[in-house]
C-alpha positions as CSV (number, residue, x, y, z in Angstrom):
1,X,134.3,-73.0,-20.2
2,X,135.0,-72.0,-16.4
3,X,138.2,-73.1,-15.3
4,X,139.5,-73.6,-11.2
5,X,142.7,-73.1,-9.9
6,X,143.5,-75.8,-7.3
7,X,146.9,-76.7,-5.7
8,X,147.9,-80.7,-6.1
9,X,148.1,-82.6,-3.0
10,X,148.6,-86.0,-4.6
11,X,150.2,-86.5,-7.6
12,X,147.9,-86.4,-10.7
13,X,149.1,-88.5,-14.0
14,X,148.9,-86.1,-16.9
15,X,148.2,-83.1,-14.7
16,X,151.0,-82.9,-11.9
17,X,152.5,-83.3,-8.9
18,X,152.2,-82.3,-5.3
19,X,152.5,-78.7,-4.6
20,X,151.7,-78.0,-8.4
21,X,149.0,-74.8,-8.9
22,X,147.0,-76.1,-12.3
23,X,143.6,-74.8,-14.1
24,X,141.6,-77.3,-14.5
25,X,137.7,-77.1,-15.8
26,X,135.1,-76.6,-13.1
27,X,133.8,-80.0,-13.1
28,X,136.9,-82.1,-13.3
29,X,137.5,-80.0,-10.1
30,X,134.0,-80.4,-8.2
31,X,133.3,-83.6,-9.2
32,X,136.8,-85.4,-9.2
33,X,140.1,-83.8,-7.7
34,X,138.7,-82.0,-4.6
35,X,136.4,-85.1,-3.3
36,X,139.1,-87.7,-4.0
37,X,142.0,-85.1,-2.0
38,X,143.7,-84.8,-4.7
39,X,143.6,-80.8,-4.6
40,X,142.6,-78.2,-3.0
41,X,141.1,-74.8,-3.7
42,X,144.1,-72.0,-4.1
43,X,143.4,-69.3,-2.3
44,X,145.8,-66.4,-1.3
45,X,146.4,-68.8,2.2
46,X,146.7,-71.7,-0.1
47,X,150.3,-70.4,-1.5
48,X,151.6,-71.1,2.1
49,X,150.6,-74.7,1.8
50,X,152.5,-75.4,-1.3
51,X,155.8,-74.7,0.5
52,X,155.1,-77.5,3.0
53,X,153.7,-80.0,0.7
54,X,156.9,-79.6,-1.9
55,X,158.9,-79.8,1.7
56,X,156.9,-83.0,2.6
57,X,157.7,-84.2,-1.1
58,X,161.0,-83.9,-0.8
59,X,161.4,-86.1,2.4
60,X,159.7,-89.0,1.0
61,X,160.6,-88.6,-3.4
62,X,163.8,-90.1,-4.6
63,X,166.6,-87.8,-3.8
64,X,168.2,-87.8,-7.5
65,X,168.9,-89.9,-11.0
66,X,171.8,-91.8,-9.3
67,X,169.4,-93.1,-6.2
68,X,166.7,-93.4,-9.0
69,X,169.1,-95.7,-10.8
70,X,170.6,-97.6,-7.7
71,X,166.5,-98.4,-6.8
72,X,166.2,-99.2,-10.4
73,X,169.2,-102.2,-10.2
74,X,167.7,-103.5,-7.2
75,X,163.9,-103.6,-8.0
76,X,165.1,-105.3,-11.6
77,X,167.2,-108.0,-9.3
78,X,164.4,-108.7,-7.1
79,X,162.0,-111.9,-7.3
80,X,159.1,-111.5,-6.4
81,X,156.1,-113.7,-5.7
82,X,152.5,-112.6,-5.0
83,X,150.2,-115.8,-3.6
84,X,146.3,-115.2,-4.3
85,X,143.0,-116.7,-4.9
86,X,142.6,-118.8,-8.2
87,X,140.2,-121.0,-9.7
88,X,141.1,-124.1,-11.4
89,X,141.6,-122.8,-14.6
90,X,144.3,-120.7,-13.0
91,X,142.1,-117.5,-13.5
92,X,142.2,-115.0,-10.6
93,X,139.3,-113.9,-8.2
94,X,139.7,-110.3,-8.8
95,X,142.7,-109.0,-10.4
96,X,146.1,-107.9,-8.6
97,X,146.2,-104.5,-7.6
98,X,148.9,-101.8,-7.1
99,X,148.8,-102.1,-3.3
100,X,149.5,-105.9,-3.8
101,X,152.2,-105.6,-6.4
102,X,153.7,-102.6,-3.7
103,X,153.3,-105.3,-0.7
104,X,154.9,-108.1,-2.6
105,X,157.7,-106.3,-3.4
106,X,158.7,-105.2,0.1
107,X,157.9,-108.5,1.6
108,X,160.2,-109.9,-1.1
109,X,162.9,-107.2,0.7
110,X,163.0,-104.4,-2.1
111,X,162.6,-101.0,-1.0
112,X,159.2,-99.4,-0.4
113,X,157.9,-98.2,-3.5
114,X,154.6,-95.8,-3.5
115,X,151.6,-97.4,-5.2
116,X,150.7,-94.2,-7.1
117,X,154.3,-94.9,-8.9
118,X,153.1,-98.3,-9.9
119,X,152.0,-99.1,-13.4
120,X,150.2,-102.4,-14.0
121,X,149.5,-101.5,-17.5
122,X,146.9,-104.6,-19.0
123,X,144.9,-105.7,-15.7
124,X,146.6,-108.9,-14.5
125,X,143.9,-111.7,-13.9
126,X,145.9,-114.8,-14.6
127,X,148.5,-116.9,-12.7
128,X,152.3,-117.0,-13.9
129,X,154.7,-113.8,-15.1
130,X,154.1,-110.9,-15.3
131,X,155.8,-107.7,-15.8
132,X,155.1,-104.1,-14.2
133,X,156.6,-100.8,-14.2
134,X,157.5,-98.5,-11.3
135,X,158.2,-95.2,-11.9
136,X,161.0,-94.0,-9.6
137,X,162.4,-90.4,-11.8
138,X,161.1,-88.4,-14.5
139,X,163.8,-90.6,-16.5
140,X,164.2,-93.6,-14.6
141,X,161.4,-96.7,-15.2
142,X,161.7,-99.5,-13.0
143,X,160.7,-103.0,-14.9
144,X,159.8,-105.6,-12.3
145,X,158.9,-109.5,-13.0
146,X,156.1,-110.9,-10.2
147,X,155.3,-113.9,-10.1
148,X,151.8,-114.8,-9.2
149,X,150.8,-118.4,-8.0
150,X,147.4,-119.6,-6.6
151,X,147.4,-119.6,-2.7
């Protein structure tokens, strides 16, 4: 099989993060990473642009496990509530997404926490608890209770 080296510009679950050089097969590559922007072709030139997006990285990542684990206490003491579309039954018209779970908790004053760090886990189509995880560290794993009530 035909493997392509690309340079990550998102992070990838199971394959890396930003600035990361990976092999992956040839269609993963041309059919997947590249159209989506998740990576780009390496190239000789390319090795420049990994400098600047682990710089870029930097800026907006946690800076360390202790500010990992302050965000950690404070998205755990949050409640948050997300109002959306139900039917009677209390079943959802749609589901809840990562970009709503990511609004809810900054509207419900929590820090802002990158959707691509949000894991819903089981897609949540019903009203009442639920828990997600947000990961903020290789080793810290944020558990946060929402709430969601029919608007």
């Amino acid at each position: 099989m035909a493997t392509t080296k690309l340079i990550l510009t998102h992070e990838v679950g199971g394959l890396g993060e930003p600035g990361d050089v990976v092999e992956v097969k040839g269609g993963y590559a041309r059919n997947y990473l590249v159209p989506r922007g998740y990576a780009i072709a390496w190239t000789r030139g390319g090795e420049k642009q990994i400098e600047l997006i682990r710089k870029a990285r930097k800026v907006r990542t946690v800076r360390d496990l202790a500010h990992a684990t302050e965000l950690k206490g404070e998205l755990e003491g949050l409640r948050v509530r997300l109002a959306t579309r139900a039917g009677e039954s209390g079943r959802l018209f749609g589901g809840v997404t990562v970009a709503d779970v990511a609004d809810a908790v900054k509207r419900a004053g929590g820090p802002d926490v990158d959707k691509r760090r949000i894991e819903i886990g089981n897609p949540i189509k019903t009203v009442g608890a639920h828990t997600v995880s947000v990961r903020l560290h290789p080793e810290v794993q944020a558990k946060v209770e929402i709430t969601v009530v029919a608007a």
